[in-house]
N, C-alpha and C positions, 0 to 999 in steps of 0.2 A: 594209544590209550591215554586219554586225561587222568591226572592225579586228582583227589578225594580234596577237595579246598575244604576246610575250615570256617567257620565264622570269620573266627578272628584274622584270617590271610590276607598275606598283599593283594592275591587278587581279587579278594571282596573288597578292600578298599580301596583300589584302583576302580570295582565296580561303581562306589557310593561317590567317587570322582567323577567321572563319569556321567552320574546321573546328574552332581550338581552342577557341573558342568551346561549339560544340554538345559536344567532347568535355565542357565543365567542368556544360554541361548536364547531358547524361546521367548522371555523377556524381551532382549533385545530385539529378536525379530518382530515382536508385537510394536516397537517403541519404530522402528521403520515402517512396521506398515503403515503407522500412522504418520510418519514424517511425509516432507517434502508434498506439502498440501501448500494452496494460495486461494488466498482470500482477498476479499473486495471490501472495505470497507464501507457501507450503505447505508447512508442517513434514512434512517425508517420515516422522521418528521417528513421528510419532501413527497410522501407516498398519502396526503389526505384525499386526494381525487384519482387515485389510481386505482382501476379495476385488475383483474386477473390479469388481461393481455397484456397492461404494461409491465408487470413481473415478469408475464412467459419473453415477452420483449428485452429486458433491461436481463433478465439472466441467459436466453440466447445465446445474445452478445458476447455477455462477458464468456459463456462458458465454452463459444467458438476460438478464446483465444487460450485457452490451458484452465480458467479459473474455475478450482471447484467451487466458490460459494461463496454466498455473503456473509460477514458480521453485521448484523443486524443493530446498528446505533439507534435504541429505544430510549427517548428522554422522559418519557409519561406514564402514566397507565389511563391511556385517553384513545382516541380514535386509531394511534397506530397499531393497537391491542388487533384490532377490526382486522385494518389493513393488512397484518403479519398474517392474517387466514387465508386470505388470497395467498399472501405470499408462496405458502406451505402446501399450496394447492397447485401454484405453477411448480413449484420445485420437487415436488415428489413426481409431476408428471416428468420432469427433463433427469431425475435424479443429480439435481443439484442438491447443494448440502448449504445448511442455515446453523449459524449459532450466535446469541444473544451479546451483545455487547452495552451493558446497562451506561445510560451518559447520568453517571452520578454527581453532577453538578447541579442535577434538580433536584429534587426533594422529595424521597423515594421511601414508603411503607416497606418492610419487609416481604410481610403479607402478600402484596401486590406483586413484587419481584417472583416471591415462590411459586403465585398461581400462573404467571406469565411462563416461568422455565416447566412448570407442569403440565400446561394446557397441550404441548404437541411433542411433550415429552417420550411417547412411543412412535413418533413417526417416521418415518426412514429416510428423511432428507435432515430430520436433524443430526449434526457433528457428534460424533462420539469420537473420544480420546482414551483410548485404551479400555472399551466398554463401558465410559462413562457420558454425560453429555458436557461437553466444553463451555465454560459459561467465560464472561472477557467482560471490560467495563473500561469505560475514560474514567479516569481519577476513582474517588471512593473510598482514600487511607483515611478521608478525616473521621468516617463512619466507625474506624478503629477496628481490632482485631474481636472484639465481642458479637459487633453484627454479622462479621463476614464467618465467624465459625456457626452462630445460632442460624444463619443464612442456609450455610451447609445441613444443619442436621435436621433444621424443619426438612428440609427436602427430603433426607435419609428416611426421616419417620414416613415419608409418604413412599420408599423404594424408590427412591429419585436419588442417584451416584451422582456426582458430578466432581469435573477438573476445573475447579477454581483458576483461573491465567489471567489475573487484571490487569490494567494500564495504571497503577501508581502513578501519576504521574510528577509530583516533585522528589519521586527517586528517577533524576537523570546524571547527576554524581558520581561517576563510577568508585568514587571513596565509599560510597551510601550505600554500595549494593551488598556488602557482607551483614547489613543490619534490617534486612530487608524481610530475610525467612523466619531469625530471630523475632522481630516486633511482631511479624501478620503467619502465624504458624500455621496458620491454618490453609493459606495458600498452596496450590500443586505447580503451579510454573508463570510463567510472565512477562506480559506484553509489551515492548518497549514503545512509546510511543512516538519517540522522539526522530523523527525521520527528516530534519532540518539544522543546517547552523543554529546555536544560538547565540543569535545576535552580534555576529560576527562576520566578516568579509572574508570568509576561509571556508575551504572545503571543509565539511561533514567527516568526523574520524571514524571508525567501531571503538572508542573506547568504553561508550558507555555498553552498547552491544555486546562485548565482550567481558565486562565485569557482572553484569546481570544472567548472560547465561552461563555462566563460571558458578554464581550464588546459587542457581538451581536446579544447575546439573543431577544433584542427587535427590530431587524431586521426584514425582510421579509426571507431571504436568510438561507441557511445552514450552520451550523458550519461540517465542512470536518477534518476529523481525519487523518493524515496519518499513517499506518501500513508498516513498513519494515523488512527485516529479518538481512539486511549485509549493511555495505557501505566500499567499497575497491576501491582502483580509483588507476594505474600507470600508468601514460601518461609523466611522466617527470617536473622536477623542483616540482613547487607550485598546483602541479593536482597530487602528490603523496600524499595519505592519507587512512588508515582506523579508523573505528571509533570503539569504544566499542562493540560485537555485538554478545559476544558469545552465548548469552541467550536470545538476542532482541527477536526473532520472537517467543517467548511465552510470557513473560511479556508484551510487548508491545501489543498483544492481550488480552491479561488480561487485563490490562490496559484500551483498551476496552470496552468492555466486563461489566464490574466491575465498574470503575471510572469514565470514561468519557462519555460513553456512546451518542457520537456525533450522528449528522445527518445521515452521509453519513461517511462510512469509505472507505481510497483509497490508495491500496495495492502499493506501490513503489517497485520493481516495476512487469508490467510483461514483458519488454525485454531490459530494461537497461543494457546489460551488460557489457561495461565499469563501471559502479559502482557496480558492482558484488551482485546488488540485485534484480537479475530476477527470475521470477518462471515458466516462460513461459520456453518450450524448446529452445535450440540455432537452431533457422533455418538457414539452412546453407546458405541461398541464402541472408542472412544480410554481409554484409562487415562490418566488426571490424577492418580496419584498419590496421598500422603497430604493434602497441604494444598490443592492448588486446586481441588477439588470446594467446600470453603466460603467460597469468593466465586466458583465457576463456576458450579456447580450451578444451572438455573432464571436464572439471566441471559442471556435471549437476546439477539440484535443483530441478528435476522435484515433488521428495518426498515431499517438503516444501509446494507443494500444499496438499496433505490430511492434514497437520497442517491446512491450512488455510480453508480448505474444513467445519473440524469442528467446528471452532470457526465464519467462517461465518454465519453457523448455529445457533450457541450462539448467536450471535449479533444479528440477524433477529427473534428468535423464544422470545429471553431475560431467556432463559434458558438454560444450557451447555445438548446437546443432548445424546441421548441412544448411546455407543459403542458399533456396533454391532460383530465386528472383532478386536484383537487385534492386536497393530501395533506398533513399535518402528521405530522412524525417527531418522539417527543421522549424524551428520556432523562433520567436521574436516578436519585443512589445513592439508598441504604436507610437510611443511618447518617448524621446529622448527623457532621462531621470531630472535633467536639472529644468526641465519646463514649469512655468506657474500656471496653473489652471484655476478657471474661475469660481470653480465649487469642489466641493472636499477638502481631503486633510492629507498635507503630503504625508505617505504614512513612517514610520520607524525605519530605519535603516534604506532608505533610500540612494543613498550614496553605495552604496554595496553593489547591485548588480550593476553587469558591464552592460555599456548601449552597442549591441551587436546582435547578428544574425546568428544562428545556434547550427549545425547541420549533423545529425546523426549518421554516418553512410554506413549498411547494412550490406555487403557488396559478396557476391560468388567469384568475381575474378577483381584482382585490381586497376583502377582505373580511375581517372581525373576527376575532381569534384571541383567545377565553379560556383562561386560563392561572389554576386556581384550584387549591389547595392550603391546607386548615386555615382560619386568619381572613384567608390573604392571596391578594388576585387580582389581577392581570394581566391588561389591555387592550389589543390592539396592532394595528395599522393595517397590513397586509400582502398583498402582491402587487399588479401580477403578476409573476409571478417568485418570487425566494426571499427571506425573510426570516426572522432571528432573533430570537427575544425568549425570555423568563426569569421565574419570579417564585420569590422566597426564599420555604426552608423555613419554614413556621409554629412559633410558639412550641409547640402543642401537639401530643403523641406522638400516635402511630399515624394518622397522614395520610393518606390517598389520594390522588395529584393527579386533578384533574378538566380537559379539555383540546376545546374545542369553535370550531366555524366558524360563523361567523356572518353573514349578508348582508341589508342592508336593515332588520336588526332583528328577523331570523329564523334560528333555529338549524336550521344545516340537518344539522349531524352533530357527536356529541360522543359521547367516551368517557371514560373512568377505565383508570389505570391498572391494573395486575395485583399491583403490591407496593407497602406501605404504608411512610411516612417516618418512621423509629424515632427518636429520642432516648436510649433506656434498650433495657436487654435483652438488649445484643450480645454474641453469642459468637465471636466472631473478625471481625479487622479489616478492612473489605471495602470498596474504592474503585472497584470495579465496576462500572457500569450497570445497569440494565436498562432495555431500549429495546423502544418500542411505534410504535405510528402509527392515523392515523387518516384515512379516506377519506371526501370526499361521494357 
């Protein structure tokens, strides 16, 4: 027989433990359902001649290799308004998932912003974060903390929730980041955008990574990782730039993966290509303009998606998954760094990457990786698992790399690259990739 408890008894306030307990649960559980999402970054501007199929197409793709969804990078309130309708017409049929990422370096109504996050506000392909919808943005602190709250509540008045998660982007300081919740209160979590050296000949650390999701931890919102593979920019004058990156698109996964272990990771990008960090195919029906057709043109990157393929998997399962095929991915520019070419701008930091052949090996058993290139070859001891190795540009021009698996003392699969490694010749300045792979 149970005793008679009381109000006031331990066991009722073991019970009221109890309860607040499972409530701090449940939280929590809602705060993983939500984690461990990845996102694509998707320049909406390159979308003016795209019908539905290229949406059902370009999100396919991505969503064949882990990614649930775009960030929608919207600089206007102009024809890509149009465009994002198709968008939300492929992606509700694939149940892909979409959320707004405003590029607030244009010059942007509120108004405009509200009706845009309102228009497909009920639809099932858009992002919600904890029952709310996720809104994201490049830069936008100079708008100050008055628009981004009145931003929020116009919406509220309309029954529109939303997780504010911007990209600030000159809070990259990790000193910067405890003044970050304080100044913009109104914020729920926060996108880092920063997925490059700056300006510097040294691997990429988490420190800023790590002092921003520290700031808003006790947030409602996401802390948003950005993952990149490349940043090369030639447009002329002060838009001439590459950044450190020969080995980005593994470490900076690791990174991942390992260290940081954020919310929400968001691949930069998938059709950037002016910053020469797309993994999306070039569709041809994108206009690039006068200048980045001559360092786009014929640089695919399409391989860079099975890197990303696997470690998306890492990141959603929190375990590096079974290889079931083995694979080496590898990249490398055309142009030796210290070449003069007759048009463009050598851009910023060019002295920084190394003139070398890149090899990612993805491997289920371990096994030999050649890495040859002109008079210089490269041997390397790799898998299971992943491993990187390199071998420098040869002294003489017009190169081909040559790139093969080997086991036991037997080649059991090897290729050549597609483009040859120049010294002389160049007609514009080009720190672009081009990315290949090779399967047994």
């Amino acid at each position: 027989m149970f005793p008679r408890v009381s109000q006031g008894s331990g066991l009722h306030a073991t019970v009221q433990k109890f309860m607040f307990l499972f409530l701090i649960l449940c939280v929590a559980l809602a705060r993983v359902t939500d984690a461990q999402r990845v996102f694509a970054h998707f320049m909406a501007q390159n979308s003016y001649s795209y019908a539905e199929s290229d949406w059902t197409s370009e999100m396919t793709t991505a969503q064949n290799i882990g990614i649930d969804g775009f960030a929608l990078n919207i600089a206007a309130n102009d024809y890509e308004v149009d465009r994002i309708v198709d968008a939300y017409a492929a992606a509700e049929s694939l149940g892909f998932k979409l959320f707004y990422s405003f590029d607030m370096t244009d010059t942007w109504k509120q108004s405009d912003m509200v009706n845009i996050v309102a228009n497909h506000s009920s639809s099932p392909s858009t992002f919600l974060w904890n029952n709310t919808i996720l809104v994201s943005t490049y830069s936008g602190e100079s708008y100050g903390e008055g628009f981004w709250a009145s931003f929020k509540s116009a919406l509220q008045s309309q029954g529109i929730h939303i997780t504010l998660a911007p990209a600030f982007t000159t809070y990259r300081d990790p000193s910067s980041a405890a003044s970050l919740v304080s100044t913009f209160p109104s914020i729920d979590g926060f996108f880092n955008w920063w997925s490059w050296p700056a300006d510097v000949g040294a691997n990429l650390t988490t420190a800023t990574d790590l002092a921003y999701q520290a700031a808003v931890s006790s947030l409602s919102g996401p802390y948003i990782m950005s993952v990149s593979p490349w940043q090369f920019k030639n447009f002329g004058g002060a838009s001439d730039w590459v950044q450190y990156s020969d080995t980005l698109w593994n470490y900076r996964w690791q990174q991942a993966v390992n260290d940081v272990k954020p919310d929400i990771v968001e691949i930069i990008s998938w059709d950037d290509y002016a910053e020469s960090h797309y993994i999306g195919d070039i569709n041809p029906k994108v206009y690039l303009g006068t200048q980045a057709p001559f360092y786009v043109d014929g640089f695919i990157h399409a391989a860079w998606r099975d890197v990303a393929q696997y470690y998306i998997s890492w990141f959603k399962t929190g375990s590096a998954p079974t290889i079931m095929k083995d694979e080496v991915v590898f990249w490398y520019r055309v142009w030796s760094k210290a070449i003069k070419c007759s048009t463009g701008t050598l851009p910023r930091n060019a002295a920084y990457p190394e003139d070398a052949v890149f090899a990612l090996a993805m491997l289920k058993d371990t096994a030999t990786i050649t890495l040859a290139i002109g008079s210089n070859t490269v041997n390397f001891t790799a898998g299971p698992g992943v491993t990187m190795g390199s071998v420098p540009f040869p002294p003489e021009d017009s190169q081909v790399p040559y790139i093969a698996i080997s086991k036991n003392g037997t080649t059991v699969a090897d290729t050549h690259g597609s483009m040859y490694v120049n010294h002389s010749g160049c007609t514009y300045y080009n720190f672009n990739p081009f990315v290949g792979s090779i399967t047994e």
